[in-house]
N, C-alpha and C positions, 0 to 999 in steps of 0.2 A: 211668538215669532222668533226669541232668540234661542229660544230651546229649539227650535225646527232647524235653523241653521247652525247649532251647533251640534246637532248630528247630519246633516250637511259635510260639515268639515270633517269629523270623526270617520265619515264613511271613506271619505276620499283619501282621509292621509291610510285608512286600512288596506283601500284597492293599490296607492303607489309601494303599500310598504310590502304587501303580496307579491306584485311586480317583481319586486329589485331581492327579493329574497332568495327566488328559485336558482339565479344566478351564481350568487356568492357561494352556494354552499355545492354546487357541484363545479367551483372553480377552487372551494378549498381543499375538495375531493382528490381534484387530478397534481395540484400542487404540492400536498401530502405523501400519495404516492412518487411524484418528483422527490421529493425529499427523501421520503422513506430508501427511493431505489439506490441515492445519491450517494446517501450514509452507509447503505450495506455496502454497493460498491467500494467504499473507499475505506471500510473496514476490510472489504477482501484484501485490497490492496496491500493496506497494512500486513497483513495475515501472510499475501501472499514474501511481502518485504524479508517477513521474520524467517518467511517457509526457507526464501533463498539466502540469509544470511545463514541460517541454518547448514543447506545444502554445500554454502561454499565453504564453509568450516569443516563440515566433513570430508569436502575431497582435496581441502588443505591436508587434511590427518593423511587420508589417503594417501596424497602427493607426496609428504615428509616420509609416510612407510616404503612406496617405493622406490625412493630416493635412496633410504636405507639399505631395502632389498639389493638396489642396484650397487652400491657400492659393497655390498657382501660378495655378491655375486663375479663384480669384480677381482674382487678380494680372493674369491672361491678359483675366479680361471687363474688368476696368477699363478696361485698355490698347486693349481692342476698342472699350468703350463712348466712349471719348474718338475713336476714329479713327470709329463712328458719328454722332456729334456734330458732329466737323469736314467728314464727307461731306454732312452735312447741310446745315451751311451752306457747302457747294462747290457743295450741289445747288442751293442757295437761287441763289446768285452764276450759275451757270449758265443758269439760269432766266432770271436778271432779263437775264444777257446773250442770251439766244433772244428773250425781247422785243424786248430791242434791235434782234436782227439782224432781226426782223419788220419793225420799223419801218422800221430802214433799207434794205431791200428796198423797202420801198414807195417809198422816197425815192428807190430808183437803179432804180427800173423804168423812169424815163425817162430813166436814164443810159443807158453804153457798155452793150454785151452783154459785154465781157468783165468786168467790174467787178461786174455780176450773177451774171456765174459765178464766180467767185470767192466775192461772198457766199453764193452756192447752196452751193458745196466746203463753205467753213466753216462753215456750217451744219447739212450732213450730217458731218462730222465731230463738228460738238457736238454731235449727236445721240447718233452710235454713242459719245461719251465719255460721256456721259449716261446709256445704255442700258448702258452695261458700267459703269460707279458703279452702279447699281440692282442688276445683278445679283450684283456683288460684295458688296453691302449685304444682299442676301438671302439671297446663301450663308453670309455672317458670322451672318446672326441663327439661320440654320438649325442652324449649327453650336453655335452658344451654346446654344439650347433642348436640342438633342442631351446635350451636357456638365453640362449643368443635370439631366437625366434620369440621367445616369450616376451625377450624383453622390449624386443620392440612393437610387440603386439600391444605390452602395455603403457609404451609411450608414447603412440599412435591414439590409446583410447585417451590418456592424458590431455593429449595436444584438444582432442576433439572437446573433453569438460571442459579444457580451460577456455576456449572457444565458444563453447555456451555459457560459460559462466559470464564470461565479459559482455555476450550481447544483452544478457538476461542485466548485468550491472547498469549499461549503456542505457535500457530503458527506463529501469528504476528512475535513474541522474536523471533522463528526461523529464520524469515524471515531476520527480524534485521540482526539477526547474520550475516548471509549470505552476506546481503548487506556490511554490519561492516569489513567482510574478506576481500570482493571483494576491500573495499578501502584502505586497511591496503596493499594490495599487489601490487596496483595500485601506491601508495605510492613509495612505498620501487621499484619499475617498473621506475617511473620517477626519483627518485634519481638514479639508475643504467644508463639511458638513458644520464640523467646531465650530471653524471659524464664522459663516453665515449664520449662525445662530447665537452667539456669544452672547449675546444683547438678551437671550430670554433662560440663560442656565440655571439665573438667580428664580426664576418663576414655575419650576419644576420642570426645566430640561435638561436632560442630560444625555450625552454621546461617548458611547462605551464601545471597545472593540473585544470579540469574544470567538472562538473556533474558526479563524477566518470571516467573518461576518461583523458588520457595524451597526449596531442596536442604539436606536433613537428614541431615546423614552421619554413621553410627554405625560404626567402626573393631570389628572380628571381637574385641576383647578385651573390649567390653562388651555382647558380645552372647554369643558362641558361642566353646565352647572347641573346638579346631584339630576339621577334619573332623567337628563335627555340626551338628547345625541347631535341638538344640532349646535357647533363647533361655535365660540364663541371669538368675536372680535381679534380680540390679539392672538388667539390659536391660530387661525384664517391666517393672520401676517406670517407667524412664523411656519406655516405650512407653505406658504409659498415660497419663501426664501429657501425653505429646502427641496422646491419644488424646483426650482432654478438648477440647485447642483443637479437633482438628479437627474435633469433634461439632456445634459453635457455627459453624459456619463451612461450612455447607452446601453453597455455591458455590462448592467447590475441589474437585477433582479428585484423586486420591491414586494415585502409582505408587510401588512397593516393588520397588527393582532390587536384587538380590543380585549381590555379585563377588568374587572368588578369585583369586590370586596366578597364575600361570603354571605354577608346577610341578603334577607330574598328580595327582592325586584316589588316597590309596592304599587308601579301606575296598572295603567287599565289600557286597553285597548288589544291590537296585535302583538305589542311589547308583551310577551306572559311572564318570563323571566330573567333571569341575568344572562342566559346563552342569548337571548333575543337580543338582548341591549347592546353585549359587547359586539353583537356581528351588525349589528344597526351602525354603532360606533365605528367602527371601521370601514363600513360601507359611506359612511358622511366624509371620512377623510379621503378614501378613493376619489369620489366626485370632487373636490377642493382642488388633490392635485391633477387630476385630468382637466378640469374647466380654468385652471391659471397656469399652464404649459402645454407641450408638444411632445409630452411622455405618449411612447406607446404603451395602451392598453395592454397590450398580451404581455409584459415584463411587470401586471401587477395585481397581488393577489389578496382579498380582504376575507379574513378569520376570524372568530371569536373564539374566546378561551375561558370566558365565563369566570366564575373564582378557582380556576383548579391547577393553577400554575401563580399562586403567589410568591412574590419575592421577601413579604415578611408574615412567618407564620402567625404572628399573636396575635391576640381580639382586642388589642387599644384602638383608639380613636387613630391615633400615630401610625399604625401595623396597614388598618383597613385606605389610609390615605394613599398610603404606597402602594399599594396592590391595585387600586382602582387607578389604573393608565392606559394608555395607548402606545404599541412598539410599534415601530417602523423599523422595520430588518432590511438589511440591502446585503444580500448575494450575490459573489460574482457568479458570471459564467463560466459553465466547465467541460465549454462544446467538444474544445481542444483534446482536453484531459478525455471524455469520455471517445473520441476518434482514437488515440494513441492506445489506451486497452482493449477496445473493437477490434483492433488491426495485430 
């Protein structure tokens, strides 16, 4: 009779542990990918941070060359404007000497015939010097107008980078900010967590803050005695007292990773190995904190990680104690952050 009902009992905890399985693991699925998409995104970010620190350095360089150019250029009309001032009065002087030779033409038309040709030469000389001053004066002012047009054409495009550069900065700082809250709250989140816990730090808990994120680590001796999952006395208390904060605290995110040592898994039943156990494990503290608060469900997600994310590699008795725990990760939300890159 006791053998009959104690598979009885074996059968039933196999059909709730079937149940509650299918769950977890396509809710670890969709929150992985959360994660996964969270961290590229905010590697783009980064990426993109460096792209435009990048870009504004260069059109700093840019900015100083034509800054350069432009006071050359300046430099260039003055030196032009003075050499049009001095053709001016060369043209004046030329002038007055074409009168001249007018005149004295008139005077030597009753001179020699060669004396008139002569003045005739030098007067179609100061012509064609005349006529070439003119055109060199014209292509000088042409050229100026030209360079004057340039340069505003490239202080026009100037105005316009500096103008994306500031809005493209404006977002960044936005971004910043954003980030800057999320960790100012995160903060003040793990201090609130400390504190309601303080009482169990000495029994293998500890509250560490890590990439934005508050990592809650509960060590398998005050939780679960070796090979099972279900949560023992004083773990129960201290899961509820952090069940508390994180009732208040809406805007955090909650993952329950279970982990287990490296040596294999020796019970029997549906449990076959360590990935079983640790997602079983997490799955027990899920239920703890939904059944002693008013946490919404959808803000919380349970994982196993099996032995393959130890935090101490060696095989002592001391190494495997540590590795076998339970984190509780609380992440903010990053609804904001993810609207502001959308847009």
């Amino acid at each position: 009779m006791r053998y009959n009902n104690l598979i009885k009992i074996v059968l039933g905890v196999t059909v709730v542990s079937m149940i509650f399985a299918c769950v977890p693991a396509r809710q670890f699925e969709e929150v992985k990918e959360a994660k996964e998409t969270c961290e590229t995104e905010r590697n783009t970010l980064k990426k993109d941070n460096e792209t435009l620190s990048t870009a504004n350095n260069e059109l700093q360089a840019k900015l100083d060359k034509m800054m350069l150019d432009k006071n050359s250029l300046l430099t260039d009309t003055t030196i032009k404007g003075n050499a049009y001032r001095t053709l001016t009065v060369q043209y004046d002087k030329i002038n007055d000497l074409y009168q001249q030779l007018i005149e004295n033409q008139e005077k030597l038309r009753a001179g020699a015939d060669a004396d008139a040709q002569k003045a005739m030469v030098m007067l179609q000389q100061t012509r064609e010097e005349l006529q070439r001053k003119e055109d060199e004066l014209r292509s000088l002012e042409a050229r100026l107008n030209q360079e004057r047009a340039n340069l505003d054409a490239m202080k026009i495009q100037l105005e316009l980078k500096e103008k994306e550069i500031l809005d493209k900065n404006a977002k960044v700082s936005e971004l910043q900010a954003i980030l800057d809250s999320k960790d100012s709250v995160m903060n003040a989140l793990r201090q609130k967590v400390a504190d309601a816990l303080v009482n169990f730090e000495g029994d293998g808990l500890t509250v560490t803050m890590k990439d934005g994120k508050v990592y809650v680590s509960l060590e398998e001796q005050l939780l679960f005695k070796s090979g099972k999952w279900d949560v023992d006395p004083k773990g129960v208390q201290a899961l509820n007292r952090l069940a508390d904060v994180l009732e208040n605290n809406s805007d955090i995110n909650i993952m329950i990773e279970g982990h287990t040592d490296e040596l294999a898994y020796g019970g029997s039943g549906n449990i076959q190995d360590n990935w079983d156990l640790s997602v079983k494990r997490a799955t027990s503290i899920v239920k703890i904190l939904l059944g002693n608060s008013d946490i919404d469900p959808v803000r919380l997600t349970a994982s196993g990680r099996s032995s393959y994310l130890p935090i101490d590699p060696g095989k002592t008795v001391q190494a495997r104690a540590k590795n076998r725990r339970t984190e509780i990760i609380l992440t903010p939300k990053l609804d904001v952050l993810y609207e502001i890159m959308n847009n």
